[in-house]
Structures are given as C-alpha cells and as structure tokens.
N, C-alpha and C positions, 0 to 999 in steps of 0.2 A: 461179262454181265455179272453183278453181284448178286447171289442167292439166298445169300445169310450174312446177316450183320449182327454184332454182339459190342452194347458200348463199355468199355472197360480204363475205367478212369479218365486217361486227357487224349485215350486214342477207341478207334475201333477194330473190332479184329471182323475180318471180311472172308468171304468164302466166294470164289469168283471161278465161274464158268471159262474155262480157255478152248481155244478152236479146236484144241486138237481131245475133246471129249474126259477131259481129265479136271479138276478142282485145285485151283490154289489158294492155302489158307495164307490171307497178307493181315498186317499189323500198320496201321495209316492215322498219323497224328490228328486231330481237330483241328489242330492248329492250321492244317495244308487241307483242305479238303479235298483239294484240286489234283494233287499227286496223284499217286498211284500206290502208292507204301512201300512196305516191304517184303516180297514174299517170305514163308517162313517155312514151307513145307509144298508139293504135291500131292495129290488122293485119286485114285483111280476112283472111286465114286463118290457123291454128294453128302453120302450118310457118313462117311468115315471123315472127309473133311468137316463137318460140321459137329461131330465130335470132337475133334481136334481141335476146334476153335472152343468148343466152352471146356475142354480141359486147360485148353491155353491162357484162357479169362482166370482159370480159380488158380494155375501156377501164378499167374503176374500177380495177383491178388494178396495173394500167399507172400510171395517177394517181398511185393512194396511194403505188406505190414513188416516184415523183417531189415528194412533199407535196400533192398536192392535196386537196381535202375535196370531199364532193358537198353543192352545196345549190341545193335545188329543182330548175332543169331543166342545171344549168352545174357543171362544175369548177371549181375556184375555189384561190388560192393567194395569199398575201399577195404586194403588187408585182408579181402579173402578170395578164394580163388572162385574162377568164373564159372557158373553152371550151363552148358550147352542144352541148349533145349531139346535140340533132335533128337538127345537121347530118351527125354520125358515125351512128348508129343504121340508116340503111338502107342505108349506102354501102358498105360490107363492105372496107372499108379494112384493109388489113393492119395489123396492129398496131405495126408498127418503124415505119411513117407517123406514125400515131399518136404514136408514143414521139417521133418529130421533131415533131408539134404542141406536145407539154408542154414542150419545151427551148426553145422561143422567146420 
C-alpha cells in the first residue's frame, strides 16, 4: 500500500507499506504506471522512509541539473564515475555536499 508519493521529474518516488511491518522506498516511471518500480532502500518505520524519499527527490534533482541519469541503484554520467545512492539515502547530507559529489 502506498503511503507517500513525491513526483520527481518523469517518475515518482513511493513509500509503500510491505507485510512484513517495514517501508520500502521505490523509484516508478510515469511512463509504466502499472509497475511496481524499483525498490531503492527498506525503513524499519514510516517517518524514516519518507525522509528518504524527499532527500532522494533533492539528490535526483541535484543530478539531473548536473547531467546525471538514474540507473538502477547509481547516478550515472557519461566519463564519470557512478554515484551509489545507498551511500547518500540515510546520511542526510546537505545538498551543496552533494552538489560537490557530482562535480568530481
């Protein structure tokens, strides 16, 4: 069951209730509605994934103005190396950090 929705450019980032009492934060194009996405992380509660969904919005954000693409669990940029997100996702890293990650 979807809890939290955040729409972030040509996709949405989702916060979805699983049986077993825990949150998974997914990444789900427009394009597919129909899918399911992609998970991108689990949260032991509500409030922490849905943090991680709007920091997850201002990284992509961040990206795309710098040319990144999202694919699968990394940033990605032609000639430079890929940024893994799971390392950004619970570290609550300011964003101008971040913005010095993609310029390297």
């Amino acid at each position: 069951m979807i809890k939290h929705r955040i729409e972030c450019f040509d996709s949405d980032i989702l916060v979805c209730a699983t049986s077993d009492t825990s949150f998974d934060l997914t990444i789900q194009a427009k394009s597919n509605p129909l899918g399911t996405g992609n998970a991108l992380e689990r949260y032991a509660t509500e409030e922490e994934a849905i943090r991680a969904a709007n920091n997850f919005c201002k990284m992509y954000t961040a990206a795309r103005e710098k040319g990144y693409y999202f694919k699968e669990r990394f940033f990605a940029k032609p000639n430079k190396e890929r940024i893994d997100i799971s390392v950004y996702l619970g570290a609550r890293m300011p964003i101008d950090q971040f913005y010095s990650q993609l310029e390297r």
